[in-house]
VMD Tcl script that builds the backbone (N, CA, C; Angstrom):
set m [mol new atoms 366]
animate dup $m
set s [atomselect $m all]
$s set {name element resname resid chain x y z} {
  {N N UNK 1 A 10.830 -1.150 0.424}
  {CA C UNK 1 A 9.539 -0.837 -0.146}
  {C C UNK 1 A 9.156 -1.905 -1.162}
  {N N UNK 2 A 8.298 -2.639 -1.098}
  {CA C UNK 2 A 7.469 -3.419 -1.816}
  {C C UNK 2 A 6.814 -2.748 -2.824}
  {N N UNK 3 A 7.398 -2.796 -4.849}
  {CA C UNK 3 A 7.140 -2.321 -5.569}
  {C C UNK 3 A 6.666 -3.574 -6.554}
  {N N UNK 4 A 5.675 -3.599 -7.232}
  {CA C UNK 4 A 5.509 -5.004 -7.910}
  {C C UNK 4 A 4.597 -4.765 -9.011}
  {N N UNK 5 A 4.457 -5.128 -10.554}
  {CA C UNK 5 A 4.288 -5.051 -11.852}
  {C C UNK 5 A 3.148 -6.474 -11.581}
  {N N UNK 6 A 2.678 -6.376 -12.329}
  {CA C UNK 6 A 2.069 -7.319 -12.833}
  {C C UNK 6 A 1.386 -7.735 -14.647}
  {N N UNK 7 A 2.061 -9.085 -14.704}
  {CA C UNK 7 A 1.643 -9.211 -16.508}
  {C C UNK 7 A 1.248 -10.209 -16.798}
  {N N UNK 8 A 0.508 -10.657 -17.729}
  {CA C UNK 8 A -0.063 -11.724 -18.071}
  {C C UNK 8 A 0.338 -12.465 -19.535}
  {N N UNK 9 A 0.372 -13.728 -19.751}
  {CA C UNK 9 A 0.924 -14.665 -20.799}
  {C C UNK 9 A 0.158 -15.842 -20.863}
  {N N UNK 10 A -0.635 -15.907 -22.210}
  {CA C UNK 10 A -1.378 -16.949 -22.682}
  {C C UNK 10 A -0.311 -17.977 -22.967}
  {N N UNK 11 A -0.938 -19.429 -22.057}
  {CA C UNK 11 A -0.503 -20.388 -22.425}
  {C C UNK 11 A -0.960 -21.455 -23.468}
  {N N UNK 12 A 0.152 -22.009 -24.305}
  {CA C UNK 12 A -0.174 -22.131 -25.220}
  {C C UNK 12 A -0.519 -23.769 -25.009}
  {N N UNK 13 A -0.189 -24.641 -23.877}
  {CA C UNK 13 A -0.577 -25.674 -23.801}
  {C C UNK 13 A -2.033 -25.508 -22.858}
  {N N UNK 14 A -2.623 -25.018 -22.001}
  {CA C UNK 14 A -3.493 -25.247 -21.150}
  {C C UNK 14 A -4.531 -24.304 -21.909}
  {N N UNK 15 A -4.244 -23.022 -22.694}
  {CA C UNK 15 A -4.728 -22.194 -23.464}
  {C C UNK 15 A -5.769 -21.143 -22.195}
  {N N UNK 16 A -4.927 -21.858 -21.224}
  {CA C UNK 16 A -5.126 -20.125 -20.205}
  {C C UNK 16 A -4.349 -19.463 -19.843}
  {N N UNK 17 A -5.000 -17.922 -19.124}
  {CA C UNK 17 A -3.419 -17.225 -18.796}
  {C C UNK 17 A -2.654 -17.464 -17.603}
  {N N UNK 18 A -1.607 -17.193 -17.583}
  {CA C UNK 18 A -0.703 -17.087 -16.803}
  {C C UNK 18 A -0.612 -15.672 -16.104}
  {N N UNK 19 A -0.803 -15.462 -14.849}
  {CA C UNK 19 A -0.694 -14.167 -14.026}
  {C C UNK 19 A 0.604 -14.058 -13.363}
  {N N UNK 20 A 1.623 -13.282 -13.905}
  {CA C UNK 20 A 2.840 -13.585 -13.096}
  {C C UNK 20 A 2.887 -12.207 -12.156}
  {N N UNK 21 A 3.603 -11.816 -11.541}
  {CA C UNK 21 A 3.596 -11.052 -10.656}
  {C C UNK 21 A 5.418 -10.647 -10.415}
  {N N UNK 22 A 5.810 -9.281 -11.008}
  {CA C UNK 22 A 7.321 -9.296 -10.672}
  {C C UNK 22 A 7.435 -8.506 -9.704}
  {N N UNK 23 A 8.881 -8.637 -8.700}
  {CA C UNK 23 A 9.031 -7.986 -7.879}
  {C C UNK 23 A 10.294 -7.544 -8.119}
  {N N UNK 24 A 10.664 -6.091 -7.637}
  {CA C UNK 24 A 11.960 -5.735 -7.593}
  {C C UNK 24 A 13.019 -5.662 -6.920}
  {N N UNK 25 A 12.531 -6.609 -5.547}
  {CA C UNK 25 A 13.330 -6.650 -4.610}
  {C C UNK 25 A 13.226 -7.530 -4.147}
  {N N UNK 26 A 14.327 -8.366 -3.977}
  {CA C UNK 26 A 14.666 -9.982 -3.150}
  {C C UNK 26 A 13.903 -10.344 -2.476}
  {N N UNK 27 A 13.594 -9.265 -1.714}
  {CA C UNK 27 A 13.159 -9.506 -0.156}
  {C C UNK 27 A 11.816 -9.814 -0.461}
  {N N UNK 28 A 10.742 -9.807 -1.327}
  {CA C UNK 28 A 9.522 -9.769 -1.352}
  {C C UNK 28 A 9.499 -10.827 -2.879}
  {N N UNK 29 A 9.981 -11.696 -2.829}
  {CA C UNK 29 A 10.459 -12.715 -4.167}
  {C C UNK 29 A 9.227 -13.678 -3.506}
  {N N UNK 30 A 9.050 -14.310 -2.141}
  {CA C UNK 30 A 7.884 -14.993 -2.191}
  {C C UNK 30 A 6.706 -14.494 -2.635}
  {N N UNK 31 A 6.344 -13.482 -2.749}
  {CA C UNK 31 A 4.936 -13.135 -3.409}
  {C C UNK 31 A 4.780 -13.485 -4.877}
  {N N UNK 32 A 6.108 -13.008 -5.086}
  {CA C UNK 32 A 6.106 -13.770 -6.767}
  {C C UNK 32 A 5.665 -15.235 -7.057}
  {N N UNK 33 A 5.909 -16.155 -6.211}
  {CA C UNK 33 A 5.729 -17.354 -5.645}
  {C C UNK 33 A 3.991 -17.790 -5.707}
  {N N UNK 34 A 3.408 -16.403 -6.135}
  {CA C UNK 34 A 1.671 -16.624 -6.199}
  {C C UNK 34 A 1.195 -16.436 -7.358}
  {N N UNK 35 A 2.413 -16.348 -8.288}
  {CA C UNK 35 A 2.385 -16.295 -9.850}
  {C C UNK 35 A 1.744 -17.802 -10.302}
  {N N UNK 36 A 0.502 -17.619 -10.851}
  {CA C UNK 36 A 0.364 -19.061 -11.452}
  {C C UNK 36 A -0.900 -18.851 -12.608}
  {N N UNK 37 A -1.147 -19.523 -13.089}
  {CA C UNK 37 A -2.428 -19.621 -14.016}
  {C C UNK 37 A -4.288 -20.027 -13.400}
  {N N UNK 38 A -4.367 -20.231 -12.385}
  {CA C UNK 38 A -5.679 -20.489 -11.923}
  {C C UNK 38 A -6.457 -19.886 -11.542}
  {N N UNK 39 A -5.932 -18.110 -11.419}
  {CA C UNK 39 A -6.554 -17.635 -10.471}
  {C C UNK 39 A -7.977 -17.031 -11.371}
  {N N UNK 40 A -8.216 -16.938 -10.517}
  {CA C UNK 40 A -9.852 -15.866 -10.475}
  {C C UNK 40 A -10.144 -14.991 -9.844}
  {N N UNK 41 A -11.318 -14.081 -9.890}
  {CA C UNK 41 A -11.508 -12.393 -9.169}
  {C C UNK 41 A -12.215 -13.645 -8.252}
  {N N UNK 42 A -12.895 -14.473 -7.699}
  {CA C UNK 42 A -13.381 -14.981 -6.922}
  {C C UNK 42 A -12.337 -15.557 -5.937}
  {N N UNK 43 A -10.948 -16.338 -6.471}
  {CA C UNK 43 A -10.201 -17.166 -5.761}
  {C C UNK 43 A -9.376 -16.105 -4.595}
  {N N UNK 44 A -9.484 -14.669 -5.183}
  {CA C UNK 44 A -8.800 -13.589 -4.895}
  {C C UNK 44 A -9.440 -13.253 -3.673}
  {N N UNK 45 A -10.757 -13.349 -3.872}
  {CA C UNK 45 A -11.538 -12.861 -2.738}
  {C C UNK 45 A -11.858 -13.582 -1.849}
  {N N UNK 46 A -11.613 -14.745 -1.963}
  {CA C UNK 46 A -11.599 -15.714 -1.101}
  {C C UNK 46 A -10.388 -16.116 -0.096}
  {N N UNK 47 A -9.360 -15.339 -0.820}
  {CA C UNK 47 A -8.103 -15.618 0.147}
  {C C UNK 47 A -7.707 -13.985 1.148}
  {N N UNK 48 A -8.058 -12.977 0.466}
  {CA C UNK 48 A -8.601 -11.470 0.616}
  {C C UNK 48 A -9.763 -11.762 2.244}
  {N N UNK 49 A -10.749 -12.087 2.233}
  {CA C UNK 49 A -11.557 -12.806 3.198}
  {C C UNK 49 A -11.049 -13.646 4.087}
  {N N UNK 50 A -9.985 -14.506 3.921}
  {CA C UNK 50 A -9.891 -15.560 5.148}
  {C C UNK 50 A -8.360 -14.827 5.674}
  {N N UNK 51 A -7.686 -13.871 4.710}
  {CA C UNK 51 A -6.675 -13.075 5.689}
  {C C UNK 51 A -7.156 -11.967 6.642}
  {N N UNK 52 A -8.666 -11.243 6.200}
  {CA C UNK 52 A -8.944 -10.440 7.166}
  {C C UNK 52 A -9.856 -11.074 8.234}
  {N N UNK 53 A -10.307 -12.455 8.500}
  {CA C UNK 53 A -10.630 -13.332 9.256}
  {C C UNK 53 A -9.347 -13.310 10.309}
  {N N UNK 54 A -8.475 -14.058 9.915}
  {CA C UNK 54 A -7.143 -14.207 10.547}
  {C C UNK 54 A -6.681 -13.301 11.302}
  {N N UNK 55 A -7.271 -12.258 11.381}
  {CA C UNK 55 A -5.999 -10.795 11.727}
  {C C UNK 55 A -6.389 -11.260 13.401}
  {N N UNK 56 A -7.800 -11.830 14.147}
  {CA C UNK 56 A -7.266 -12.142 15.598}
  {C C UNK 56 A -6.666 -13.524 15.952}
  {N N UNK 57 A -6.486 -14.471 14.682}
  {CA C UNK 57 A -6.628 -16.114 15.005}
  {C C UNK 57 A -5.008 -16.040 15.606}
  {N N UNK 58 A -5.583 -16.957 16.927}
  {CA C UNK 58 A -4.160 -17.662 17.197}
  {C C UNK 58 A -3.282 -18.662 16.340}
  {N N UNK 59 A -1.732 -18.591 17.054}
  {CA C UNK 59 A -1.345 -19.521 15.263}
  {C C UNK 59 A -1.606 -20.695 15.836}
  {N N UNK 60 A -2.293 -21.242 16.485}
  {CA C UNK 60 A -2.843 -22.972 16.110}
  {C C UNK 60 A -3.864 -22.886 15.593}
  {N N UNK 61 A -4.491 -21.351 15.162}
  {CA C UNK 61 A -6.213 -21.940 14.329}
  {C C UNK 61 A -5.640 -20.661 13.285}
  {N N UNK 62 A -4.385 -20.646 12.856}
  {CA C UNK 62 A -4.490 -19.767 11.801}
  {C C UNK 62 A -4.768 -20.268 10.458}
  {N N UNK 63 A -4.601 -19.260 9.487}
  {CA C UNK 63 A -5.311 -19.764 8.368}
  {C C UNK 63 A -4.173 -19.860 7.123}
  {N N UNK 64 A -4.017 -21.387 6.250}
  {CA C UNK 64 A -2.971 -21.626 5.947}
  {C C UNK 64 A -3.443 -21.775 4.526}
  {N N UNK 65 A -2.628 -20.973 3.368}
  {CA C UNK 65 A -3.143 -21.258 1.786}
  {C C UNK 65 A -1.605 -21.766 1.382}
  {N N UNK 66 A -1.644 -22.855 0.176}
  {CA C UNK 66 A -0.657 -22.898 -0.212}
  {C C UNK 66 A -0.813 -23.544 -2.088}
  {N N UNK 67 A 0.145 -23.490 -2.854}
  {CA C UNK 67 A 0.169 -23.902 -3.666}
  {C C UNK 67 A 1.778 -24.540 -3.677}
  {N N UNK 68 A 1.920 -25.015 -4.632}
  {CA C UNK 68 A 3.080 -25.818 -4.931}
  {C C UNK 68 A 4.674 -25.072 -4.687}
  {N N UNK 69 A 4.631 -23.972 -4.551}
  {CA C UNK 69 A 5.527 -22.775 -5.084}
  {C C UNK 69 A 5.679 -21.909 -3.159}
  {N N UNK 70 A 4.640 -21.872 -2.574}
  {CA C UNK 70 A 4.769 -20.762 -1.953}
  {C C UNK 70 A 3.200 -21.389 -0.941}
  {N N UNK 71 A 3.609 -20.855 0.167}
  {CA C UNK 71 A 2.430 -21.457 1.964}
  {C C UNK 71 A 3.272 -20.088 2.110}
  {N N UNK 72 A 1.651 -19.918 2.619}
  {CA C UNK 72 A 0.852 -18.887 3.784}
  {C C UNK 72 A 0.432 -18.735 4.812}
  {N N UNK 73 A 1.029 -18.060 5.604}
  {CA C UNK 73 A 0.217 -18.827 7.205}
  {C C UNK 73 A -0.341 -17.204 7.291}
  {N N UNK 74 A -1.273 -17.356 8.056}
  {CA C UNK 74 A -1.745 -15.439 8.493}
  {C C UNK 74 A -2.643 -15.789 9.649}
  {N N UNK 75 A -1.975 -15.655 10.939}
  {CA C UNK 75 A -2.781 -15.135 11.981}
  {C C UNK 75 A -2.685 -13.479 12.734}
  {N N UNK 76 A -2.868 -13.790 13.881}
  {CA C UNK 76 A -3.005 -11.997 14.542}
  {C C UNK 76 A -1.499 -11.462 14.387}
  {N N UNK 77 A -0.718 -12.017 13.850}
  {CA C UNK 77 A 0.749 -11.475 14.338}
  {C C UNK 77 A 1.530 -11.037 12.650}
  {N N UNK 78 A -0.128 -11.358 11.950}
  {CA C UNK 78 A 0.393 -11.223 10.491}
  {C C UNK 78 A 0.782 -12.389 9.428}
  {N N UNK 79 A 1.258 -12.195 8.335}
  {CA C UNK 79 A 0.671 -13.011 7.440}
  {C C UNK 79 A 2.350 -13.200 6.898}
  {N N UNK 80 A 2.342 -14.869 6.472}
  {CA C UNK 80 A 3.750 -15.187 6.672}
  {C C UNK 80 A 4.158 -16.124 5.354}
  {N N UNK 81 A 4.601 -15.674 4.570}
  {CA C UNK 81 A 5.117 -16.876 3.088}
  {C C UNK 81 A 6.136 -17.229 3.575}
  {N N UNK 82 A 6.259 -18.856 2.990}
  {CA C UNK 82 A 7.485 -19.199 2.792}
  {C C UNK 82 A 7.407 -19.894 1.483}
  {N N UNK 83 A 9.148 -19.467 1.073}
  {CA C UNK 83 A 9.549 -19.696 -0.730}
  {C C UNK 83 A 9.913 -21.062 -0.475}
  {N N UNK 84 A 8.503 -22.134 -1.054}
  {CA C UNK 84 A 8.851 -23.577 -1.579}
  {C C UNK 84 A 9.983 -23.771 -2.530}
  {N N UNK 85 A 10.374 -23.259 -3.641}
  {CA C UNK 85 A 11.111 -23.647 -4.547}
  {C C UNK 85 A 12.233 -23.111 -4.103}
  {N N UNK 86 A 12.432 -22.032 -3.360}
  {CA C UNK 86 A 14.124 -21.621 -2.983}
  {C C UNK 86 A 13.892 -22.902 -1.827}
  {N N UNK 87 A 13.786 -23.332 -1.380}
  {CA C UNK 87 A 13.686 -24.497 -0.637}
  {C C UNK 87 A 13.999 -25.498 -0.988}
  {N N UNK 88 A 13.389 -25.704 -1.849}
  {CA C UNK 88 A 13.313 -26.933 -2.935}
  {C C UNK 88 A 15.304 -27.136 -3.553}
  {N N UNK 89 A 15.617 -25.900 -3.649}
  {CA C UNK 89 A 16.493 -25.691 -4.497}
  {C C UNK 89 A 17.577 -25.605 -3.344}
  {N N UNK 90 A 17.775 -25.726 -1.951}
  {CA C UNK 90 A 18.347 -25.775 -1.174}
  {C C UNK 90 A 18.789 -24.463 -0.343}
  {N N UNK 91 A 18.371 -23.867 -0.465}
  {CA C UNK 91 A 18.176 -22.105 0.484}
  {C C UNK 91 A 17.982 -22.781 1.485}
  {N N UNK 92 A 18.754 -21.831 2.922}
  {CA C UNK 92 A 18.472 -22.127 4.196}
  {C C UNK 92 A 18.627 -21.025 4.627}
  {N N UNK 93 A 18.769 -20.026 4.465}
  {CA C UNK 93 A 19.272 -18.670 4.843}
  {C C UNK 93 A 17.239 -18.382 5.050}
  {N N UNK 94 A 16.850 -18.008 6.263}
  {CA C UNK 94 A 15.972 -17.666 6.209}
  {C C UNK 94 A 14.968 -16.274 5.730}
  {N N UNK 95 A 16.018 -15.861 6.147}
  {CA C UNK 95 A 15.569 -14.085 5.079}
  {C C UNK 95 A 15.642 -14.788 3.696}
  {N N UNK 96 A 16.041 -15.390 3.625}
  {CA C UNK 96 A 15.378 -15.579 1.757}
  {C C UNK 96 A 14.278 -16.586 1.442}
  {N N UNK 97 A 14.012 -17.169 2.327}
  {CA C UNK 97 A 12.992 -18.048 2.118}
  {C C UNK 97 A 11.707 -17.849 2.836}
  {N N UNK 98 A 11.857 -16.642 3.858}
  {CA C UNK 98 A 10.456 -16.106 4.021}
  {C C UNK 98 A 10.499 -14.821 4.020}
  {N N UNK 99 A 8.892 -14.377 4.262}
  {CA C UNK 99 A 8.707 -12.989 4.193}
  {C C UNK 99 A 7.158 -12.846 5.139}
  {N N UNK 100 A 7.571 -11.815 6.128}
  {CA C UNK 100 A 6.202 -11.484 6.931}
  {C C UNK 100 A 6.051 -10.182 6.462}
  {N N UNK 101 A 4.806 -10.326 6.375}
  {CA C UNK 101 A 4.213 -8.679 6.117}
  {C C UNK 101 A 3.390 -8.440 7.106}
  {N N UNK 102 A 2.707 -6.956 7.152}
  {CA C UNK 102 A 1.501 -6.878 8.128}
  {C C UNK 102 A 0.007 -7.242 7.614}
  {N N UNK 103 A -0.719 -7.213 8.077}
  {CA C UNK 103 A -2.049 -7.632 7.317}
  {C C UNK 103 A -2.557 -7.057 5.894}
  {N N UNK 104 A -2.757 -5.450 6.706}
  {CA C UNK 104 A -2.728 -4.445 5.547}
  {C C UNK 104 A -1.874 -4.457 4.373}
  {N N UNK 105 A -0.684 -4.481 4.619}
  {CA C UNK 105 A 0.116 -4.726 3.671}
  {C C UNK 105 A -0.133 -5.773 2.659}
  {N N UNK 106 A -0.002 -7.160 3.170}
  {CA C UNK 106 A -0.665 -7.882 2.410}
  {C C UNK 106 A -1.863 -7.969 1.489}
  {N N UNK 107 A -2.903 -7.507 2.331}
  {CA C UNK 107 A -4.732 -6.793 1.766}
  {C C UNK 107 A -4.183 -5.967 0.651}
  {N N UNK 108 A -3.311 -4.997 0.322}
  {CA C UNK 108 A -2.923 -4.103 -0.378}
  {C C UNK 108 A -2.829 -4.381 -1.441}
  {N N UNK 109 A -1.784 -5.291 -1.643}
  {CA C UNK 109 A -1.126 -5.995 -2.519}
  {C C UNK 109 A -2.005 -7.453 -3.194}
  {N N UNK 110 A -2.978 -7.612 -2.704}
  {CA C UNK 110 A -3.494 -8.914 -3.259}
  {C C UNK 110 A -4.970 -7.827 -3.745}
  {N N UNK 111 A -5.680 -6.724 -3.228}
  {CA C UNK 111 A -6.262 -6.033 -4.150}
  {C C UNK 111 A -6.061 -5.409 -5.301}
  {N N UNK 112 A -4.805 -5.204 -5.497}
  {CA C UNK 112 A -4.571 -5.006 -6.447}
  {C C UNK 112 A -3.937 -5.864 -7.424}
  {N N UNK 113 A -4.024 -6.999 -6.965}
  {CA C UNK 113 A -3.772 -8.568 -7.675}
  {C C UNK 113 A -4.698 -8.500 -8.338}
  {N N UNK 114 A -6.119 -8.992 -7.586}
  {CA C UNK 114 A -7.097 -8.928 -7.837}
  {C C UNK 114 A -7.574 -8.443 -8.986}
  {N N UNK 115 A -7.421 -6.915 -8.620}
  {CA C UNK 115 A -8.081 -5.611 -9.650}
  {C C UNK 115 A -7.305 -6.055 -11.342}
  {N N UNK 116 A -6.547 -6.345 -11.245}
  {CA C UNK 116 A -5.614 -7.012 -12.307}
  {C C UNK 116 A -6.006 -8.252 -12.852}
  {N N UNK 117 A -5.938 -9.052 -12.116}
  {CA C UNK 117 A -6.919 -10.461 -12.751}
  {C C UNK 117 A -8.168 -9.963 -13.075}
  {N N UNK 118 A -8.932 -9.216 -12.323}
  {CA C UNK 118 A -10.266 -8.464 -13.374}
  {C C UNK 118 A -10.722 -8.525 -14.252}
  {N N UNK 119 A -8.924 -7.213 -14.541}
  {CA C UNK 119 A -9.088 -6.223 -16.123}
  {C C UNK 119 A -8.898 -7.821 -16.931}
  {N N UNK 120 A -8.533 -8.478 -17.124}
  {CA C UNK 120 A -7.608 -9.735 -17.692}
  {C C UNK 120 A -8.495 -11.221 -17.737}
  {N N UNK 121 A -9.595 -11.113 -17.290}
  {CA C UNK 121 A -10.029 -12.231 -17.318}
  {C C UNK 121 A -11.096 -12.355 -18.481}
  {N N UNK 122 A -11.023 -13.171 -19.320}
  {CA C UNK 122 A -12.131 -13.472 -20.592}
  {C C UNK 122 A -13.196 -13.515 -19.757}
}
mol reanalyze $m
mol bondsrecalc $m
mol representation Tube
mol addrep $m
């Protein structure tokens, strides 16, 4: 079961916040991976939008987000992270370096990202 907190921390060099995102279980550690400082209720909805686009795309026209930390692939077969930095850091064990969810699932969890960057945004 995918259980996840979310908190925020003013940075003191960029003097914006930081949206981190904790998870309590290994298995869902790439989502944490979408923890960063840039986001917006717009950037949210924009990635919210091109995953429920995706839900028929084949994976040669699927739809791919990534940041430094963590890539997204999401076509009809569902929506797919893989953990850049356990990578980075030499993980090969693939259960730890990715995670598929179903669409919904995903939609779930990034609305209520969202709803959170909201409450939180100056």
């Amino acid at each position: 079961m995918m259980n996840y907190k979310f908190k925020t921390q003013k940075l003191d060099i960029e003097k914006s916040i930081y949206y981190f995102i904790e998870l309590d279980n290994e298995k869902y550690y790439s989502l944490g991976r979408l923890s960063e400082s840039n986001w917006t209720p717009e950037k949210a909805q924009e990635l919210l939008d091109e995953i429920e686009l995706s839900r028929e795309k084949e994976k040669e026209d699927e739809y791919i987000w990534a940041n430094e930390d963590v890539t997204l692939y999401s076509n009809k077969h569902g929506v797919f992270l893989i953990d850049e930095i356990a990578i980075r850091y030499g993980e090969r064990d693939s259960e730890k370096i990715g995670l598929e969810l179903s669409h919904d699932d995903f939609i779930l969890f990034m609305k209520d990202f969202k709803s959170f960057i909201e409450e939180n945004t100056n």
